[in-house]
N, C-alpha and C positions, 0 to 999 in steps of 0.2 A: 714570119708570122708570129706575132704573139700568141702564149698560151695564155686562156682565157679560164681555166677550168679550178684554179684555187680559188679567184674570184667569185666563179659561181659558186665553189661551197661555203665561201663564206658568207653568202647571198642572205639579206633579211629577212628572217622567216618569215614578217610581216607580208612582207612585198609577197615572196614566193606562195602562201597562206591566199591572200587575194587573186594570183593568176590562178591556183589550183582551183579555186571555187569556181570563177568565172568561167574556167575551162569547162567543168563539169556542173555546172544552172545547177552550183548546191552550198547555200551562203552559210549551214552548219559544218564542213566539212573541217576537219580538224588536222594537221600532217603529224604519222607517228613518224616517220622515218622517208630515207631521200636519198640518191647518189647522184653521181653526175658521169655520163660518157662522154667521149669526144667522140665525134664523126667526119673530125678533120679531113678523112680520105676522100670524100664529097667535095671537097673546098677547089675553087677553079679558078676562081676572080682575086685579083690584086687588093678588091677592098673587103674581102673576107676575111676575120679576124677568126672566123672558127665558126663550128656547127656543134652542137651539142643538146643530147637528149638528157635531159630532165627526168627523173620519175622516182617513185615510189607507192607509199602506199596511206591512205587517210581516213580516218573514220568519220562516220555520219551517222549519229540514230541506231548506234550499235551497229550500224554496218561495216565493214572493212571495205574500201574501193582500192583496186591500182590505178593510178593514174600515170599518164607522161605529158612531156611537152618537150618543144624544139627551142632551142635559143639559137638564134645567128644573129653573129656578133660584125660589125660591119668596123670599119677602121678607115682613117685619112691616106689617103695615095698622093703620088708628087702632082697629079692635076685634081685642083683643089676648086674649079671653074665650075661653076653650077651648070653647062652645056658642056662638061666633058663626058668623052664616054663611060668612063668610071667613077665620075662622080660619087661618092663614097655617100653621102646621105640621102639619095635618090630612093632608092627602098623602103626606107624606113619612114621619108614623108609621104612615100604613094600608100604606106599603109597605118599611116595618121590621115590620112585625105577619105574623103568620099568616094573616090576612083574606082575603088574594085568591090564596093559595096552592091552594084548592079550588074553582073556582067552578063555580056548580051550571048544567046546560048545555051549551052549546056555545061559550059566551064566553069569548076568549083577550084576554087584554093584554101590554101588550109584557112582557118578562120587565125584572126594577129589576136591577143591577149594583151598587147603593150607594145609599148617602144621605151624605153628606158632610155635618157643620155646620159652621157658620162664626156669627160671631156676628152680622153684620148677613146671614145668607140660609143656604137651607140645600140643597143641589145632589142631583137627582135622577139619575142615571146610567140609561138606559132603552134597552132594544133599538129599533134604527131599522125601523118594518115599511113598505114597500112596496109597492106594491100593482102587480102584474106588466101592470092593464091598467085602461081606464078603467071605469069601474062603473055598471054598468044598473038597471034598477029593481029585479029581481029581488035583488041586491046587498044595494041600503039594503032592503027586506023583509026578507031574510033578517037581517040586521045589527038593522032592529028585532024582530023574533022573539027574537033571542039578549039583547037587550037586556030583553023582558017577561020572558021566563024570570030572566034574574038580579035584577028589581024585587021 
């Protein structure tokens, strides 16, 4: 697996500048500062190129915000077949697509910020969700119910 992570910090502030806003519905927001983590340990799939949060911190109107964001970085596998199972660009057109702009339910996914290509991968831009507290069984129940609704 490639490391993806000097690349993101050398990422155009431009580009990076623009998801920040959009992330947060704030088109003054200005970046003072940024780093970049891996979360390589999440990575499962053969076209995962890497996971990596994003964040720092940006001002607006004299306010100071933190912000983050998720990048997953997707990569070519040796079945290169648009019906294979890992088809490596499948992701990143279901979230260029209409597809999961409605889902039927109770099922929320992070909201995508972008899809970037590149020619060896292609960069997912993803709301970072949190989870305010640790999660009981009631939790994952709940999460597989929203899950049978959208099968």
């Amino acid at each position: 697996m490639a490391d993806f992570i000097e690349q993101i910090r050398e990422l155009d502030l431009r580009l990076l500048t623009k998801l920040v806003r959009q992330a947060n519905q704030d088109e003054l927001l200005e970046i003072r500062d940024w780093q970049v983590e891996s979360l390589s340990f999440l990575v499962a799939m053969p076209t995962t190129g890497g996971l990596y949060r994003v964040s720092g911190t940006a001002q607006s109107t004299g306010t100071i915000k933190r912000w983050s964001l998720i990048c997953k970085i997707v990569i070519p596998n040796q079945e290169e077949a648009l019906t294979a199972l890992y088809y490596w660009k499948r992701e990143a057109l279901v979230y260029k697509s209409e597809l999961l702009r409605n889902l039927p339910g109770e099922l929320r996914l992070p909201s995508c910020y972008g899809v970037c290509e590149y020619p060896d991968a292609e960069w997912i831009w993803l709301e970072e969700i949190v989870a305010d507290n640790e999660w009981t069984l009631d939790h994952y129940s709940l999460a597989a119910r929203y899950l049978g609704q959208f099968n």
